[in-house]
N, C-alpha and C positions, 0 to 999 in steps of 0.2 A: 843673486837674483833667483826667486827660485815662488813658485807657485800651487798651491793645491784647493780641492775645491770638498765639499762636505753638505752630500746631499740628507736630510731629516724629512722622514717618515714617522711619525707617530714613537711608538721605542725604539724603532731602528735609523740605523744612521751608517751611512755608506764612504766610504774614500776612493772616491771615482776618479779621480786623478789628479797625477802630481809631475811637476817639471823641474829641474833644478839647469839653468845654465853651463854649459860646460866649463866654461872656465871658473863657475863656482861651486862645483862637484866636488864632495870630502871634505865639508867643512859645519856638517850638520845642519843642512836647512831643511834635508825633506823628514831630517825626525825630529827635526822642529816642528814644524808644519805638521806633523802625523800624532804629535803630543799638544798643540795647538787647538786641531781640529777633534780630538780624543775630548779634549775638556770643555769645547763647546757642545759636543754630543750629549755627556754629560751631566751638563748645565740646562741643555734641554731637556733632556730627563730620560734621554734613551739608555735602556735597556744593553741592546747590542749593537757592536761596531763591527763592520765588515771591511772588507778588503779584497781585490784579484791581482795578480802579478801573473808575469808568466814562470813554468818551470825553466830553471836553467836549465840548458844543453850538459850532458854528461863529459864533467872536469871540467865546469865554467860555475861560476858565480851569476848569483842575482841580486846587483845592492839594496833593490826595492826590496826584495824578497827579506833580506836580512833585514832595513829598519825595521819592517814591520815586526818580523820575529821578535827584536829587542825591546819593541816596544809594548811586546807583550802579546800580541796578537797570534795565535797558533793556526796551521793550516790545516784543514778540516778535509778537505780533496782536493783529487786534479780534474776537471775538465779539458776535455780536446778542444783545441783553438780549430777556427775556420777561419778560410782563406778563401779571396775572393778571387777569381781570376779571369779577365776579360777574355768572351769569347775570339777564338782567331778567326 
């Protein structure tokens, strides 16, 4: 079980997020899903495909991060994530 969604802009076309199940993690749904949604992009006639992950922690992996790589997608920069945190 596993889900992602594919927002289209005019030529571009975003991969704003993706879930896979845990108990159905490693079995190719989110580069399913991510060649899936590539070809509808596509088909629409966009241009460019985007994509954000987070960086992994140093000597940790990112599975999202590598479908994407695989599927061809290269990463362009990093931005700083924010954190919200309730005032005490």
């Amino acid at each position: 079980m596993a889900g992602g969604n594919l927002f289209l802009h005019g030529e571009a076309a975003s991969l704003n997020a993706a879930a896979t199940a845990s108990g159905h993690r490693g079995l190719g749904a989110q580069s399913a899903l991510i060649a899936a949604r590539a070809r509808a992009a596509a088909e629409a006639g966009c241009r460019w495909l985007f994509a954000e992950t987070g960086k992994p922690a140093p000597g940790q992996q990112n599975p999202s991060l590598n479908n994407l790589r695989r599927a061809g997608l290269v990463p362009l920069y990093e931005r700083r994530n924010w954190v919200w945190r309730a005032a005490s």
